[in-house]
C-alpha positions in Angstrom: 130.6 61.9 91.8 131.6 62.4 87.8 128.4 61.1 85.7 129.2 60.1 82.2 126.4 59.3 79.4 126.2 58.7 75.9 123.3 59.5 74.0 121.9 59.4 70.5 123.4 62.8 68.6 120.4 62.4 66.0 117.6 60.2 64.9 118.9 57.1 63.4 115.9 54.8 62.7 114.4 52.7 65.4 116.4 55.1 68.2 115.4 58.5 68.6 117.6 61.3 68.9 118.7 61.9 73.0 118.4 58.1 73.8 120.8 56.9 76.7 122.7 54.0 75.1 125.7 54.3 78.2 126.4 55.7 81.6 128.4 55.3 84.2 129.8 57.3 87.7 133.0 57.3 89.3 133.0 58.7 93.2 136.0 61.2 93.1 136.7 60.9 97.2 134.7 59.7 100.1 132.3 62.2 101.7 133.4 64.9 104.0 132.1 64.9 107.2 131.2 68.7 107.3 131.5 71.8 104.9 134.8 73.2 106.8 133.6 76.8 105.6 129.9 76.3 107.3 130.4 79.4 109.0 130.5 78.9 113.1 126.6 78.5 115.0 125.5 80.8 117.6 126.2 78.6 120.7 122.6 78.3 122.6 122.7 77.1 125.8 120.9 73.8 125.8 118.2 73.3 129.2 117.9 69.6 130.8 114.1 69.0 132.4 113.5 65.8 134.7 110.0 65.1 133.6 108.5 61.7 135.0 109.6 59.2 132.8 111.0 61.6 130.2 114.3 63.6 130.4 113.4 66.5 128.2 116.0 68.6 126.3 115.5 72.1 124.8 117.9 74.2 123.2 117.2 76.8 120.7 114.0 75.7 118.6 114.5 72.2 119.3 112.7 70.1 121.9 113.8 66.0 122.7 112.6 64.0 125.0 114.0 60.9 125.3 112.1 57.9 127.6 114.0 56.5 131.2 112.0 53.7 130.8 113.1 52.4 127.4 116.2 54.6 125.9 114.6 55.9 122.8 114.2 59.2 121.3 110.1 59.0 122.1 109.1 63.0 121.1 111.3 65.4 118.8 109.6 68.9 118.4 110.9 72.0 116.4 109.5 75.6 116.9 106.7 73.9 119.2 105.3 71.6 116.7 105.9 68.0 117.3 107.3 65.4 114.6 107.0 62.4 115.7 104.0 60.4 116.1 105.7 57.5 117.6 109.4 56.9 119.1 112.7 56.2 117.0 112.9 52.5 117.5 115.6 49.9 116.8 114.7 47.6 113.6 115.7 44.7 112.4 112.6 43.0 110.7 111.5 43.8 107.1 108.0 43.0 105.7 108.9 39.6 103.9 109.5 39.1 100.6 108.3 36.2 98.7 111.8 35.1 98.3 111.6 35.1 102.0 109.2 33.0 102.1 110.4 30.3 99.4 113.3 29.8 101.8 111.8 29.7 105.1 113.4 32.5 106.4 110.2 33.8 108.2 110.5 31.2 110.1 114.3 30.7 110.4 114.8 34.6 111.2 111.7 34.9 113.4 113.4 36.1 116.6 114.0 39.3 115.0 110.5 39.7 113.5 109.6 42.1 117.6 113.3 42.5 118.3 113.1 46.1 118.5 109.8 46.9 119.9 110.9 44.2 122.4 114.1 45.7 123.3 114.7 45.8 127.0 116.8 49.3 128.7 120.3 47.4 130.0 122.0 50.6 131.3 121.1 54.3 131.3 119.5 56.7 130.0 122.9 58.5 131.4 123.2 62.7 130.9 126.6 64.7 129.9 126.3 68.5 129.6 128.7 69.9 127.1 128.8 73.4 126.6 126.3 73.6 123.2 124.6 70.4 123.3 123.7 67.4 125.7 124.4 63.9 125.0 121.9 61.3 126.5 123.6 57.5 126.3 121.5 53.9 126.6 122.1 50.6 126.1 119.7 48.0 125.5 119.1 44.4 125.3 118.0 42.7 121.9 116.5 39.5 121.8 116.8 38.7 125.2 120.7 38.4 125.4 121.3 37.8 121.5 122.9 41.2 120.7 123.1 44.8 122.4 122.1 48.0 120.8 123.8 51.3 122.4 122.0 54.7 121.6 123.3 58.1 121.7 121.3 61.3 121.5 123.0 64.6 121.5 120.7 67.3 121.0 122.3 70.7 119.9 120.2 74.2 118.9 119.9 72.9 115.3 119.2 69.1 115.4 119.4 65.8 117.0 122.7 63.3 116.2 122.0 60.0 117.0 125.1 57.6 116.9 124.0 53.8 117.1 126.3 50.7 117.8 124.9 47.2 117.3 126.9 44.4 118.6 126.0 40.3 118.6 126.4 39.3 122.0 125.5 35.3 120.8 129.6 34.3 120.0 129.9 35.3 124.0 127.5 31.9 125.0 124.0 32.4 124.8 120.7 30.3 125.9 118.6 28.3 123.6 115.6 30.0 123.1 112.5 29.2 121.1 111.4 29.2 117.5 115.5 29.3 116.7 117.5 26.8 114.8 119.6 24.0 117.6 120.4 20.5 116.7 120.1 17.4 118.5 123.2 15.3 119.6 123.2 11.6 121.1 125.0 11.5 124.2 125.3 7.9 123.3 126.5 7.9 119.8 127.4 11.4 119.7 125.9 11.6 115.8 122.7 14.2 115.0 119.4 13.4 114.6 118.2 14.3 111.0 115.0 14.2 109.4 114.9 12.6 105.8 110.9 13.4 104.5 108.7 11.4 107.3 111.8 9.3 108.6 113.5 10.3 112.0 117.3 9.4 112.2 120.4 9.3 113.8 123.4 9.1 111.1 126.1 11.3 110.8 128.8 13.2 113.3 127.7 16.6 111.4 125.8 19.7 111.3 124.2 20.3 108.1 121.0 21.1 106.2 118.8 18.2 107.3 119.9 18.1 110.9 118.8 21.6 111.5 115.8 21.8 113.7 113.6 24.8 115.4 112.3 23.8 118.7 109.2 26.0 119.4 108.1 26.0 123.3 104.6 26.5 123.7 103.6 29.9 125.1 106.5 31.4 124.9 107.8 34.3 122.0 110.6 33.3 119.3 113.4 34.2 121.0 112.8 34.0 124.0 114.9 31.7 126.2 113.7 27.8 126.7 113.9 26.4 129.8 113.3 23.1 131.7 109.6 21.5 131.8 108.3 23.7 128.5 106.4 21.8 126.1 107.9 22.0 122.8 107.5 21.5 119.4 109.8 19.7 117.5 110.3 21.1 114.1 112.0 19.9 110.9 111.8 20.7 106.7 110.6 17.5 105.2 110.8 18.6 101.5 110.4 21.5 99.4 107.7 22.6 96.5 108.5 25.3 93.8 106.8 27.8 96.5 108.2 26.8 99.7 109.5 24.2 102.4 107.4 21.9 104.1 107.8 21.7 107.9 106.7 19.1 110.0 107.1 17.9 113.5 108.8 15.2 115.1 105.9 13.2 117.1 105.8 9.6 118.7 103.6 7.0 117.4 103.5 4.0 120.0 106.8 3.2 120.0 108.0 4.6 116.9 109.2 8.5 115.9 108.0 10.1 112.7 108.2 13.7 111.2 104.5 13.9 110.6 102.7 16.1 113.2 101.2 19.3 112.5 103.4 22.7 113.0 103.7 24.2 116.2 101.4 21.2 118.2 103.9 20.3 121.3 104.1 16.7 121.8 107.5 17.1 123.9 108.7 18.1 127.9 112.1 19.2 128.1 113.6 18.1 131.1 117.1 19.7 131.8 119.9 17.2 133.6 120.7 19.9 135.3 117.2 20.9 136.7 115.6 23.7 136.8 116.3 27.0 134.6 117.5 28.3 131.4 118.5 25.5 128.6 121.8 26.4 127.4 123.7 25.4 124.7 125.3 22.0 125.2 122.9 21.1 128.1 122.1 17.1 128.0 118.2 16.7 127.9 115.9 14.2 127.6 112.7 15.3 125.2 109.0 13.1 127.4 106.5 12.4 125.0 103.3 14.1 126.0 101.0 11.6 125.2 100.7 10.0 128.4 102.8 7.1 127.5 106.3 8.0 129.6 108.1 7.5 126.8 111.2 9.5 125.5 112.8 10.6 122.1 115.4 7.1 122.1 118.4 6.1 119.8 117.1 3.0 118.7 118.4 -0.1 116.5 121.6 1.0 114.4 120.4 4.5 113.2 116.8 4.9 114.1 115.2 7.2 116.8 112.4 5.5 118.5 110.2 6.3 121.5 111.3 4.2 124.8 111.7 4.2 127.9 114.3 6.5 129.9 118.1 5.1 129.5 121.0 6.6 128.1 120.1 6.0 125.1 117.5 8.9 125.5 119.8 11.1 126.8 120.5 14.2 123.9 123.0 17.0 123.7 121.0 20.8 122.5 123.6 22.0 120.3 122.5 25.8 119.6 123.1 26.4 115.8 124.7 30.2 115.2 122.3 32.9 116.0 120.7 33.7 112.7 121.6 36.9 111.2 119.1 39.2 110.9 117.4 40.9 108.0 118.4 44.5 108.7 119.6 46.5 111.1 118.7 49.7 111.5 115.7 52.2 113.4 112.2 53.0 112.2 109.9 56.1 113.0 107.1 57.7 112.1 106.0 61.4 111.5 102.7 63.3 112.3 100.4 63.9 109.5 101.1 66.4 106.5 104.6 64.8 105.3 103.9 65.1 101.3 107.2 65.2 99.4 110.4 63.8 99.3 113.9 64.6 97.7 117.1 62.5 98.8 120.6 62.7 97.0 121.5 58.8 96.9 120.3 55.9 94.8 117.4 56.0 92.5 115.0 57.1 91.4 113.7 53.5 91.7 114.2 51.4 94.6 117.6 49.6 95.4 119.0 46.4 97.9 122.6 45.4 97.7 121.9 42.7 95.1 119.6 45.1 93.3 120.9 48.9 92.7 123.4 48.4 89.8 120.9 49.8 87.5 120.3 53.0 90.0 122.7 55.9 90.0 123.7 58.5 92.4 121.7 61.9 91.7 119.2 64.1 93.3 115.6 62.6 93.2 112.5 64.3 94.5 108.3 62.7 94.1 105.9 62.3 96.4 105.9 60.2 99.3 102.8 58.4 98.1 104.6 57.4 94.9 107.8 55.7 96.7 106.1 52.7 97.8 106.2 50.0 94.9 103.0 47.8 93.9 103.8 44.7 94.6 100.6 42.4 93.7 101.5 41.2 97.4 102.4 43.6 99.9 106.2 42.8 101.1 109.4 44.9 101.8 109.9 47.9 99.1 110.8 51.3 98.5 114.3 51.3 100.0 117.2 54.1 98.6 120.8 52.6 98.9 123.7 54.9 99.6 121.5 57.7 100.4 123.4 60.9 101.9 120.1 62.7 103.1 116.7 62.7 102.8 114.6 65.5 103.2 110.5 65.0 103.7 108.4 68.0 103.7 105.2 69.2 103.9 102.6 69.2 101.0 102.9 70.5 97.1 102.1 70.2 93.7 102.3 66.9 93.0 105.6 65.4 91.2 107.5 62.5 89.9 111.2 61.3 91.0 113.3 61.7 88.2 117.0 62.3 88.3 118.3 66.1 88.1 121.0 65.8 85.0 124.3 63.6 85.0 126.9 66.4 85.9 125.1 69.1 88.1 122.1 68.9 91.0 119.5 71.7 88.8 117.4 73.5 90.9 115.0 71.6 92.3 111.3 72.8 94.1 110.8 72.4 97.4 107.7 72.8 99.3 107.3 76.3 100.9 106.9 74.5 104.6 109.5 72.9 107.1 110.3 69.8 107.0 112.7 67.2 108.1 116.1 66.4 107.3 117.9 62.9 108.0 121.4 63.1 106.8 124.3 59.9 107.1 127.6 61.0 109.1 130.7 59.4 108.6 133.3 58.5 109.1 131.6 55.7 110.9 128.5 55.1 108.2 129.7 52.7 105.3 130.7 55.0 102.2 129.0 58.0 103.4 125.3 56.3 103.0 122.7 54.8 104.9 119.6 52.6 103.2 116.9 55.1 104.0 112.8 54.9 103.0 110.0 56.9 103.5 105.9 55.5 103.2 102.6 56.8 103.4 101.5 53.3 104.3 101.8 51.4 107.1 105.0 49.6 107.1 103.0 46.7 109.1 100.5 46.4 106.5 103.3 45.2 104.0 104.4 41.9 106.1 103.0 38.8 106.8 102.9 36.1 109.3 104.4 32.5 109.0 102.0 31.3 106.8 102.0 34.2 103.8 98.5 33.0 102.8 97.0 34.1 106.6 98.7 37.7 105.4 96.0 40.4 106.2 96.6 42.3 103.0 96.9 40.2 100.7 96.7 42.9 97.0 98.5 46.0 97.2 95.3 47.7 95.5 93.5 47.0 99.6 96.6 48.9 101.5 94.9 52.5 103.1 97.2 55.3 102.9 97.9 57.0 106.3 98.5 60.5 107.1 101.2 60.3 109.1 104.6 59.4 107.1 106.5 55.6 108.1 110.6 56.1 107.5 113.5 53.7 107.7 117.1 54.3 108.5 119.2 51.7 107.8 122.7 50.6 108.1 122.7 46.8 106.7 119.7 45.2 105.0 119.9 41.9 103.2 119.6 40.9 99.8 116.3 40.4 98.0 118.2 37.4 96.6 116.1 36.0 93.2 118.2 32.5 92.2 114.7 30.7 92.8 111.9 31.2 95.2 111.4 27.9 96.6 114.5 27.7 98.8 117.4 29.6 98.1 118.6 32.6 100.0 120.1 35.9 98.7 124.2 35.3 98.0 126.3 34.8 101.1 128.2 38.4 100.3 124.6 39.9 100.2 123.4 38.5 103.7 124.3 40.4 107.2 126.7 38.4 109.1 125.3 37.3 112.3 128.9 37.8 114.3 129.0 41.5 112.3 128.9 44.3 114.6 127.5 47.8 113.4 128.4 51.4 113.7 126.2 54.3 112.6 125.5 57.6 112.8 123.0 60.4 111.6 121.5 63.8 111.9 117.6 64.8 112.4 117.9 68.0 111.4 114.2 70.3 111.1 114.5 72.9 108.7 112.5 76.6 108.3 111.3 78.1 105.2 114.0 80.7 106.1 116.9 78.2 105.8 115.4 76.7 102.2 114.2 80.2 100.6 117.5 80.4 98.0 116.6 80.2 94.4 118.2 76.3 95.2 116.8 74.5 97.7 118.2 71.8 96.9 121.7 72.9 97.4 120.4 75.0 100.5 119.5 71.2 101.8 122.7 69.9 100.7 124.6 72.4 102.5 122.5 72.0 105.8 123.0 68.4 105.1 127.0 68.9 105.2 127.1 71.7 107.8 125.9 69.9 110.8 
């Protein structure tokens, strides 16, 4: 990267003298994917252990184990001394903004809110033994059958590479499943049911905004798959305030149908033609009032919907609506206590989303872990580095504020005189070189909230507790914060994650010694470790 700045030569009245009036960067080639003259490792022989419901790898100072039962990376220690405090898991929830919340999308995007601890093992762990490392290879399931997540660990003498590989599975036919957008057809008429403020209708031959519905079964976790007899909600937005949608649901009243009842409250059966299982997509249903009455949701008189009495004109098609992308994709973990610093060469120094990082530039940043979380008056995502090549967190020191390191060179830069950890992006397959990485000494669950942002448990960023152990992020995609208005609109279209995309990503965990960081500049002693894997 070439930085270029202009600044104030001298004082000349309301600007002082060194004043950035301009800069700008220009990336000179893409980033290689190892220092060619890293001279050659000592090839340690790695050792594979069967232990219960671990397969446990050790070679050199590093010890992995990674869990049969679920496929992740569940303890990672170097020298003896464990790092992390809980497994490497998949992630694709972020705390939500209030952006997020202005357009609904907690509720729209709610199947990916426990997608990743939820994640079920689909095939593996497998083992290969290579000569100097050994590559350990799962696949798992992500919301149910909505997308697949393949995870590959191969552990060498000096570090862990993980290589990840998300893929939506939902263009391949998927089931309907609950809390997720679908749309009601009339077999009849073979026009939509849409939901106009309090009135229920039946008018046009379309999908679009006000024939979008979220069926919510009772019981049963958003995105999870509906299936014949649940009691369900019936959900629609009814209008919209300058801080959010309203949502209703569709009840009966006698024989009428109104958009009135009270969020998540079933008042429906579904009843499959076909009987008994899954609701797919494109099933004909009939939706039995729960009220007692043995009525059903009707196409009445021209284009009302009504509550009568079983014929065909009760008969609906569940059109599933595209799988909705979700907000990230990418793994979390967290590190045992004693994590104090931080330096990265990315974005910064403050924090930056793909509709938000023009005014960042690529440098070398270092503060304290404490200091990377924003204060936001209301908890909510924050804190994330875009384009980040590596990030290295390290035990305690003097205490210090990011700032960037100079427009043309990296200057030597202090680093804490304990080991630490390194994460480090790998292309080719990582998108231009970076990942979105962050690092908190919060609780990353303390920042989010649930459906209703006023039930959020911490409410003022001034009552979040500081932790001791460390929270990161590793990210390959992560949406927009979007800003055109918070009562409805989402982030621009280029700026969401596709919900057919697929993903491909890879990255080091590298520990490092006090040995291997002792040069007068650490810094570049972490950049070359960074590039030398």
């Amino acid at each position: 990267v070439i930085s270029a700045c202009w600044r104030e030569a001298a004082y000349g009245g309301f600007i002082p003298a060194g004043h950035e009036e301009a800069w700008e960067q220009f990336a000179m080639e893409p980033d290689a994917a190892a220092n060619a003259s890293a001279p050659p490792r000592k090839s340690l022989l790695p050792k594979t252990m069967d232990e219960g419901d671990f397969i446990t790898i050790v070679a050199g100072g590093i010890t992995a184990a990674i869990s049969r039962k679920t496929g992740l990376l569940s303890k990672f220690a170097y020298r003896g001394g464990e790092l992390f405090s809980k497994p490497l898991m998949p992630n694709f929830w972020r705390p939500s903004t209030d952006n997020d919340y202005g357009a609904n999308l907690q509720k729209v995007m709610a199947s990916w809110r426990d997608a990743g601890a939820k994640a079920m093992l689909l095939e593996g762990p497998s083992v290969k033994k290579n000569s100097d490392s050994v590559l350990v290879s799962a696949k798992l399931a992500i919301c149910g059958s909505a997308a697949e997540l393949t995870l590959s660990y191969e552990v060498f003498a000096h570090g862990v590479r993980v290589d990840a590989k998300y893929e939506p599975m939902w263009t391949k036919g998927i089931a309907a499943t609950s809390s997720n957008c679908a749309f009601l057809k009339s077999a009849k008429s073979s026009k939509y049911v849409d939901v106009d403020g309090k009135k229920v209708q039946c008018r046009w031959g379309d999908r679009g905004e006000w024939q979008t519905l979220t069926i919510v079964a009772e019981g049963v976790a958003a995105g999870q798959p509906l299936k014949h007899g649940h009691k369900v909600a019936v959900q629609a937005v009814t209008g919209k305030t300058e801080s959010a949608l309203l949502v209703h649901c569709i009840v009966p009243e006698g024989g009428l149908v109104s958009c009135t009842g009270p969020v998540g409250k079933p008042s429906w059966k579904i009843v499959r033609a076909a009987g008994e299982g899954q609701v797919l997509g494109g099933d004909e249903i009939t939706l039995q009032a729960l009220d007692g009455s043995g009525l059903f949701l009707a196409l009445g008189e021209g284009e009302a919907v009504v509550a009568a009495a079983a014929s065909d004109a009760s008969k609906w098609i569940l059109d599933v609506k595209d799988w909705p992308p979700p907000p990230r994709v990418g793994l979390r973990g967290q590190l045992v206590e004693g994590y104090e610093d931080v330096m990265w060469f990315g974005s910064g120094p403050h924090e930056a989303y793909i509709d938000r990082k023009s005014s960042t530039k690529v440098g070398l940043f270092q503060g304290r872990i404490l200091e990377q979380t924003v204060k936001y008056v209301r908890p909510q995502e924050n804190g994330n580095k875009m384009d980040t090549r590596w990030m290295a967190l390290t035990r305690g020191s003097a205490a210090v504020s990011a700032s960037w390191k100079g427009c043309f060179s990296m200057s030597s830069v202090g680093i804490p005189s304990s080991a630490g950890l390194l994460i480090s992006a790998c292309p080719p397959h990582t998108p231009g070189g970076g990942l979105g990485m962050q690092c908190h000494r919060y609780s990353i669950d303390d920042f989010d909230g649930p459906e209703d942002k006023l039930q959020q448990r911490v409410k003022h960023f001034g009552e979040l507790v500081p932790q001791a152990t460390t929270d990161f992020c590793i990210d390959v995609a992560q949406m927009g914060v979007g800003g055109i208005d918070s009562w409805g609109s989402r982030p621009l279209a280029q700026h969401m994650i596709p919900a057919d995309r697929g993903y491909e990503w890879s990255f080091w965990l590298r520990p490092f010694s006090n040995e291997e960081t002792s040069s007068k500049n650490r810094a570049l002693a972490l950049s070359s470790l960074a590039r030398s894997q």
